[in-house]
C-alpha positions as CSV (number, residue, x, y, z in Angstrom):
1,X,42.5,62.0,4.1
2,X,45.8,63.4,2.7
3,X,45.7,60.1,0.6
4,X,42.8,60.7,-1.0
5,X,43.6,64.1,-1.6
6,X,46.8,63.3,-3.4
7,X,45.0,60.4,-5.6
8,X,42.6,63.4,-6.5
9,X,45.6,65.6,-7.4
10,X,46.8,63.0,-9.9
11,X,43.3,63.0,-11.7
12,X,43.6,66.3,-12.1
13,X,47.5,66.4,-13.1
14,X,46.5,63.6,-15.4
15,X,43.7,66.0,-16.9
16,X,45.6,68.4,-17.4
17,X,48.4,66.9,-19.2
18,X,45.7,65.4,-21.8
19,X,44.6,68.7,-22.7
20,X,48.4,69.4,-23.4
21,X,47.4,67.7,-26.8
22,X,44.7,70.3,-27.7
23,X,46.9,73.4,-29.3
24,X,46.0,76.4,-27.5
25,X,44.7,79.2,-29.7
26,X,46.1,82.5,-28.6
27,X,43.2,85.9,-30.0
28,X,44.3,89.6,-29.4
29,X,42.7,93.0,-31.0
30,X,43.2,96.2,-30.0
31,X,43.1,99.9,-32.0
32,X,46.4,100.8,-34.2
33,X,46.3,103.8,-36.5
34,X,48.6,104.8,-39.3
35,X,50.7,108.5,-38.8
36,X,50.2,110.6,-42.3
37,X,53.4,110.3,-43.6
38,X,52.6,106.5,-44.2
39,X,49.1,106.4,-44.9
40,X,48.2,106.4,-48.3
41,X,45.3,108.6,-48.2
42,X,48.0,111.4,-46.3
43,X,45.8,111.1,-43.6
44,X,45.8,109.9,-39.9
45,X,43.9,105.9,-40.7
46,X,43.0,104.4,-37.5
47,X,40.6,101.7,-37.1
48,X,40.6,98.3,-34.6
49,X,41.9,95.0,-35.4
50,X,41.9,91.2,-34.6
51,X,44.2,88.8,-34.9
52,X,43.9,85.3,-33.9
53,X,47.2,82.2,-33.8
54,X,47.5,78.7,-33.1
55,X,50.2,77.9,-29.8
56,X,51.6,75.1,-28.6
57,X,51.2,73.2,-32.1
58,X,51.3,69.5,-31.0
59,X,52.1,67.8,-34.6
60,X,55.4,65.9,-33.7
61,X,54.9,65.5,-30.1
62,X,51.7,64.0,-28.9
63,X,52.7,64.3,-24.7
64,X,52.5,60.4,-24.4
65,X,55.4,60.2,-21.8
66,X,53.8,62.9,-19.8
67,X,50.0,60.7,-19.8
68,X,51.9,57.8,-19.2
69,X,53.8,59.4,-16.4
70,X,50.3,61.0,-14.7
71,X,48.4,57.4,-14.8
72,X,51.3,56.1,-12.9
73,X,51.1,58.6,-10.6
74,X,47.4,58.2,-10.4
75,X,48.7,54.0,-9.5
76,X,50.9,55.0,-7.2
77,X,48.7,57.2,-5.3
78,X,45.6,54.4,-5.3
79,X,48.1,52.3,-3.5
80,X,49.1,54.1,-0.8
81,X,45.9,55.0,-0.2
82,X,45.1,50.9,0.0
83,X,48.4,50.5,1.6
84,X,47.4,53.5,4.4
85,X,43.8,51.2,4.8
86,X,45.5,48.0,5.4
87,X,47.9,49.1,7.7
88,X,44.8,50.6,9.5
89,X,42.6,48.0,9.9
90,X,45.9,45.7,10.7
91,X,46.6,48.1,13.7
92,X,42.6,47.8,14.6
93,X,43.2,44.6,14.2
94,X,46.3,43.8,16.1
95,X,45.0,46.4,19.2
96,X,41.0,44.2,19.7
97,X,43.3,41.2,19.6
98,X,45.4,42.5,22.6
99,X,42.2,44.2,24.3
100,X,40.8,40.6,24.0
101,X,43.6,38.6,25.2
102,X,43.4,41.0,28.6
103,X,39.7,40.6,29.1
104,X,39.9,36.6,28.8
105,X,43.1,37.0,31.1
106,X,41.4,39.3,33.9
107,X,38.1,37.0,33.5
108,X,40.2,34.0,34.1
109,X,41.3,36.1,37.2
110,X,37.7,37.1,38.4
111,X,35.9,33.7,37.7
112,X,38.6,30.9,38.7
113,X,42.2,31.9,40.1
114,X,40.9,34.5,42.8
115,X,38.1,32.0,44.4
116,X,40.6,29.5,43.8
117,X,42.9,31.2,45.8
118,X,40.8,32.3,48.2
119,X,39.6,28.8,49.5
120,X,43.8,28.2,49.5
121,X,44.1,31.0,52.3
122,X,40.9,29.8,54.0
123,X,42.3,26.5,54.3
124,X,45.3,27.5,55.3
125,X,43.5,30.0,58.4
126,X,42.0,26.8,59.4
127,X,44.8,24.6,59.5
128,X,47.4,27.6,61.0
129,X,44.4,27.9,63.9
130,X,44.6,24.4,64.6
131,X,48.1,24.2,64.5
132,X,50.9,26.4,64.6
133,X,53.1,26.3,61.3
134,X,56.9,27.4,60.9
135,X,57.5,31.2,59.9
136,X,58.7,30.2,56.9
137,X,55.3,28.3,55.6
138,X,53.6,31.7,57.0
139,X,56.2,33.7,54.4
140,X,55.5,31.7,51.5
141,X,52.2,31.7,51.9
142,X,51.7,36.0,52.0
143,X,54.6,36.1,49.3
144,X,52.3,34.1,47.1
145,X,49.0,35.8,47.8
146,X,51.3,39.3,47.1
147,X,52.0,37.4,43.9
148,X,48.8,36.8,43.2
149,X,47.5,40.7,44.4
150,X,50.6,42.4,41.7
151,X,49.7,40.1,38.8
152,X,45.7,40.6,39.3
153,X,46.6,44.3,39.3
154,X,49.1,44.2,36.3
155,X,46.0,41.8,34.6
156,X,43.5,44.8,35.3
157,X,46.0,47.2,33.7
158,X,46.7,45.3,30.7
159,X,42.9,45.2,30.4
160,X,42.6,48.9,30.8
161,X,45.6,49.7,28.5
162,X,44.3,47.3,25.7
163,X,41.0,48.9,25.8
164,X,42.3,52.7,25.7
165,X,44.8,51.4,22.5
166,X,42.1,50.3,20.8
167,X,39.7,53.3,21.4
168,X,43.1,55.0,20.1
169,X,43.2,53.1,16.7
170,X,39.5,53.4,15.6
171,X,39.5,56.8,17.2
172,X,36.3,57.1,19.3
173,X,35.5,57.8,22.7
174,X,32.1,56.2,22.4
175,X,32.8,52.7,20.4
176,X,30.4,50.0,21.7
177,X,30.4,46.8,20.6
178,X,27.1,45.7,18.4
179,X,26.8,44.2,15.1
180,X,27.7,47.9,13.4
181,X,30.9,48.3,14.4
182,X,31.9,44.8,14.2
């Protein structure tokens, strides 16, 4: 917004340095009277007047630095505002990428390493039930599935995290994915 607003401002700079070029012409009038001792006639004269003069004569200077100087600025402005877009939509970007990367991570979770773990610990109840195992089997075994429980959780946190970054970037609450916003 405040990009747009400053490539507006040089338009209207650059306007009004090429009206520079036009001299300005500068009209007054008013009443004036003569006292009697100056007056020919010996009498009070009075009557209104008009006078009219050219300002700001632009004969040897024609303000080309100054036009130059606003269409630059008019440039310079243009790109920031494409610079401001691009950064943008790289940040849009570079935020669906890591909201992506979380979902495929925590559906990897859901759809494969949690049953997959889960016949692991049922196989493991049945053989334990059949025959005792050492303690430190036993420990391995619940250090991995609280290995497993931290990084599922940390997954689903990711996921959440990349999802609120990326409703922070595009700045909606109500995005939904459909072929309009994509």
């Amino acid at each position: 917004m405040i990009a747009k607003h400053s490539i507006e401002a040089a338009n209207k700079n650059l306007t009004v340095v090429i009206r520079q070029r036009v001299p300005d012409i500068e009209v007054s009038g008013g009443y004036g009277f003569q006292p009697r001792q100056i007056s020919e006639s010996g009498k009070l004269e009075s009557g209104a007047y008009l006078e009219a003069a050219l300002v700001n004569i632009p004969l040897l200077y024609t303000y080309r630095p100054e036009i130059r100087n606003a269409k630059l600025e008019i440039q310079k402005a243009k790109l920031e505002y494409e610079s401001i877009v691009n950064k943008a939509k790289k940040d849009i970007e570079i935020a669906y990428e890591k909201f992506v990367t979380a979902q495929l991570n925590l559906d990897r979770y859901n759809d494969s390493i949690l049953k997959d773990s889960e016949q692991l610990f049922t196989l493991f109840e049945k053989t334990y039930s059949e025959q005792p195992l050492d303690f430190a089997s036993m420990a391995a075994v619940e250090e991995s599935y609280q290995d497993l429980i931290e990084e599922y959780s940390e997954a689903l946190s990711d996921y959440y995290l990349g999802w609120i970054n990326f409703l922070r970037e595009i700045n909606s609450r109500d995005f939904t994915f459909d072929n309009k916003n994509l």
